[in-house]
C-alpha positions as CSV (number, residue, x, y, z in Angstrom):
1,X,-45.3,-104.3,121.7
2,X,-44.3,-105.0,118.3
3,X,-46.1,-108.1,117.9
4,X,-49.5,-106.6,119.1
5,X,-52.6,-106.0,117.3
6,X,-53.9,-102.7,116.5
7,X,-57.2,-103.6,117.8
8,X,-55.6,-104.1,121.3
9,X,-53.6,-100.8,121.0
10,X,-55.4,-98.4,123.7
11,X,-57.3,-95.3,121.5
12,X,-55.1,-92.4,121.2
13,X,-56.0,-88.9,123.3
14,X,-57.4,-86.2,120.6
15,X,-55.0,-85.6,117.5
16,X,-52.7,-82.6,117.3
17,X,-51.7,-83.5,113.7
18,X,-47.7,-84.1,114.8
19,X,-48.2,-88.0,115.3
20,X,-46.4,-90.2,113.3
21,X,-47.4,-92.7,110.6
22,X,-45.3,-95.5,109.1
23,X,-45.3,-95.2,105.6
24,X,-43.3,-96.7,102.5
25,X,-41.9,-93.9,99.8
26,X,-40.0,-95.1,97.1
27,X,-39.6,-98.8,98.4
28,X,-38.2,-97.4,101.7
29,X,-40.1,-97.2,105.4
30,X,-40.7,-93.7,106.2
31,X,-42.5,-91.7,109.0
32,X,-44.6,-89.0,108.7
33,X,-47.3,-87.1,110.6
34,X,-50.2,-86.8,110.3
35,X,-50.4,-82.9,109.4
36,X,-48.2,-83.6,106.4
37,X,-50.6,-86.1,104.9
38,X,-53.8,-83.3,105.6
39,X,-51.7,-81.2,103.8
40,X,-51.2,-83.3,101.2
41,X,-54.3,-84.6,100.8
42,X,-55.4,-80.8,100.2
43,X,-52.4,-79.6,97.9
44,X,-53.3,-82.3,95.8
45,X,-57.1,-83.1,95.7
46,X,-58.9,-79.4,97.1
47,X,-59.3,-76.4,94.4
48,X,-61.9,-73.9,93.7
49,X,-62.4,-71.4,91.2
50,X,-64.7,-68.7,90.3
51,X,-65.9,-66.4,87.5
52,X,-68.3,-63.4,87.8
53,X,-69.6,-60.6,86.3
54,X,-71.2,-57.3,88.8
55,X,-72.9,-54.7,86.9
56,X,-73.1,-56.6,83.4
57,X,-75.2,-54.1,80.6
58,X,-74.3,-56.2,77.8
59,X,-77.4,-58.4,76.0
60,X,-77.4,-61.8,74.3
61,X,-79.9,-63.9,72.7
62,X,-80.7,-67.0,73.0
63,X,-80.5,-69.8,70.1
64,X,-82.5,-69.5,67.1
65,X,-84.4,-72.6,67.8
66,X,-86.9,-73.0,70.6
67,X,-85.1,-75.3,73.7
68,X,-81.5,-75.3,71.4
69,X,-79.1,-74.3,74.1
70,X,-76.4,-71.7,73.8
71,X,-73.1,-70.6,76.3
72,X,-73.7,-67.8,78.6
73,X,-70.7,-65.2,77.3
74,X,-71.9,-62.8,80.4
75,X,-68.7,-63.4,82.4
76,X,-66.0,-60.7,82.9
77,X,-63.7,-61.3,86.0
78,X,-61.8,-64.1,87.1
79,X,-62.3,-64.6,91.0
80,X,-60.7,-66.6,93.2
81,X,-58.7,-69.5,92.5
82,X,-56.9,-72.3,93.9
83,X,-55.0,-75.4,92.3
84,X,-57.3,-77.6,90.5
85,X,-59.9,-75.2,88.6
86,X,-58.6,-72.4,86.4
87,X,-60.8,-69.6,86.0
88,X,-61.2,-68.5,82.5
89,X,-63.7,-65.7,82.5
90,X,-62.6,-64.3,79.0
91,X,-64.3,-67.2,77.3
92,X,-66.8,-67.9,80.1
93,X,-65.7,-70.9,81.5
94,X,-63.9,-73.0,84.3
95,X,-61.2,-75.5,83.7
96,X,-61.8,-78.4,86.0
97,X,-58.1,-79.4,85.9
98,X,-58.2,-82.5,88.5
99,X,-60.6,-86.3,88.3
100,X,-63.2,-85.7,90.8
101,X,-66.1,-84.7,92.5
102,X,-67.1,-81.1,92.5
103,X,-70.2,-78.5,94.2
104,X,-70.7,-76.5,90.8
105,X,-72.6,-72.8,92.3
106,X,-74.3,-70.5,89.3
107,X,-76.0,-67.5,90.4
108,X,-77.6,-65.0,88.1
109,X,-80.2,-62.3,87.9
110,X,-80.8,-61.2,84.6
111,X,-83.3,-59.0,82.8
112,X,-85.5,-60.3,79.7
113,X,-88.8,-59.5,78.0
114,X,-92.4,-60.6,80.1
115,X,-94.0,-64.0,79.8
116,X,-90.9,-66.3,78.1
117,X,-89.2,-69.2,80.0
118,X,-85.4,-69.4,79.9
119,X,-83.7,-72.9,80.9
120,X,-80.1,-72.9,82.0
121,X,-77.5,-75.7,82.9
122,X,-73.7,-76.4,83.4
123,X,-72.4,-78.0,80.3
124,X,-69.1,-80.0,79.7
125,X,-67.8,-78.4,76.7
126,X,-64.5,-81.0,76.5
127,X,-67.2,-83.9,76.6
128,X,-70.0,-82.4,74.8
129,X,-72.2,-83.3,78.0
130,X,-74.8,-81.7,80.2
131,X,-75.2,-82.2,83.6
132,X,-78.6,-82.8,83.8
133,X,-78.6,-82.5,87.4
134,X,-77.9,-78.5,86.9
135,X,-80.9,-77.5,84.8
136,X,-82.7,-74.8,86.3
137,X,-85.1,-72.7,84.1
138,X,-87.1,-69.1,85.4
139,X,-90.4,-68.1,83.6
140,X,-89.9,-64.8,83.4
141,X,-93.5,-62.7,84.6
142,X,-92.7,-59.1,84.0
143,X,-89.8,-57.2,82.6
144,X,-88.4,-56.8,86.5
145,X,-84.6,-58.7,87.1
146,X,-85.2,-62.8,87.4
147,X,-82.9,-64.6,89.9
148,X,-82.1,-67.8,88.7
149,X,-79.3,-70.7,90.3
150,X,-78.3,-74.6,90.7
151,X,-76.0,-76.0,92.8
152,X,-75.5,-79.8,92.3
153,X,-72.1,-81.8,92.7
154,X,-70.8,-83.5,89.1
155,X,-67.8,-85.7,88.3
156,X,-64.8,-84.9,86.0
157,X,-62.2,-86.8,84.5
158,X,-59.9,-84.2,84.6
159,X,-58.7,-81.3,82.2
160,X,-62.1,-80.5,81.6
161,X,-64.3,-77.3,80.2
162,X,-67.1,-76.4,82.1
163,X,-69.8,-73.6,80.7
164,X,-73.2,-72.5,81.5
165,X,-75.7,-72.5,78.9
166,X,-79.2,-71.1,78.3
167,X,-81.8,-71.6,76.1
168,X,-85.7,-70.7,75.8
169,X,-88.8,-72.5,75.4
170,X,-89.8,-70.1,71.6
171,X,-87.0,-68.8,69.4
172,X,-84.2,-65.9,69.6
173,X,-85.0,-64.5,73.1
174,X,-83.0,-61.3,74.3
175,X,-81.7,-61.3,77.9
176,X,-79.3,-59.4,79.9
177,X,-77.0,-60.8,82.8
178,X,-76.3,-58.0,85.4
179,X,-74.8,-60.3,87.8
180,X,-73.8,-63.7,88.3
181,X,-71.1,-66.1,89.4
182,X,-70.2,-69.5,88.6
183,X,-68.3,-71.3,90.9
184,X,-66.4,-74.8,90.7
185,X,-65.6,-76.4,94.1
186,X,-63.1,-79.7,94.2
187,X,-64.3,-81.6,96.8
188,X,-62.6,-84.9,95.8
């Protein structure tokens, strides 16, 4: 049995995660199963983080110049958080600590003056990059709360600064953020 070849092994029943697999650690042969390389494999390359604000009342304006982004500084809460993103909601941003693919999530609905078009994105502050698969932008029609979102999957090298920033189409628009969340989801 030694001497035969995988592909004339017969297929296993259904996994219950406490089969063995050879491995080599350290030079040595080892064994392990299969449940301690899942769990692995999510200890090391899984995290998720989040930051939020619920009931914001506090206004910002937007950049002085017409389509000159700025960072949202709405955020107030860290949420929750697992290894590899470190929510930092006290200077609005998530720490993207692992290389990888992520799902970035921002929500919003915010208030602003009728008939002015706000643009907002996820922004690599470490980098000095945009993610220009993030932009999303809401013209606002009346002076009722906007909802405004993205949801796109970006890459990081790791130990990186992630922010959401907004800017407007004319010059030094107020806005208010009553809620939103921004959430950074390692997915590899």
């Amino acid at each position: 049995m030694a001497d035969q070849k995988i592909s004339a092994m017969p297929s296993a029943n259904p996994l219950d995660g406490t089969e063995l697999v050879p491995l080599v650690q350290t030079g040595l042969n080892v064994q392990a199963t299969i449940d301690d390389i899942t769990n692995y494999t999510i200890g090391t390359n899984s995290g998720f983080g989040e930051i939020y604000v619920a009931g914001g009342t506090t206004p910002q304006t937007t950049s002085g110049t017409a389509n000159t982004y700025t960072q949202v500084t709405a955020f107030t809460t860290n949420g929750a958080s697992a290894t590899g993103v470190t929510p930092v909601a006290s200077s609005d941003k998530l720490t993207l600590v692992n290389a990888g693919t992520y799902q970035i999530i921002f929500n919003a609905t915010f208030s602003a003056s009728n008939n002015h078009t706000f643009l907002f994105r996820c922004y690599n502050s470490t980098s000095s990059s945009a993610f220009v698969n993030t932009v999303t932008k809401n013209h606002t029609q009346s002076t009722d709360p906007h909802q405004v979102g993205f949801n796109a999957l970006i890459t990081s090298s790791g130990n990186q600064d992630v922010i959401v920033q907004v800017a407007s189409t004319d010059t030094s628009q107020p806005f208010t953020i009553s809620n939103a969340n921004f959430i950074a989801i390692q997915l590899g």
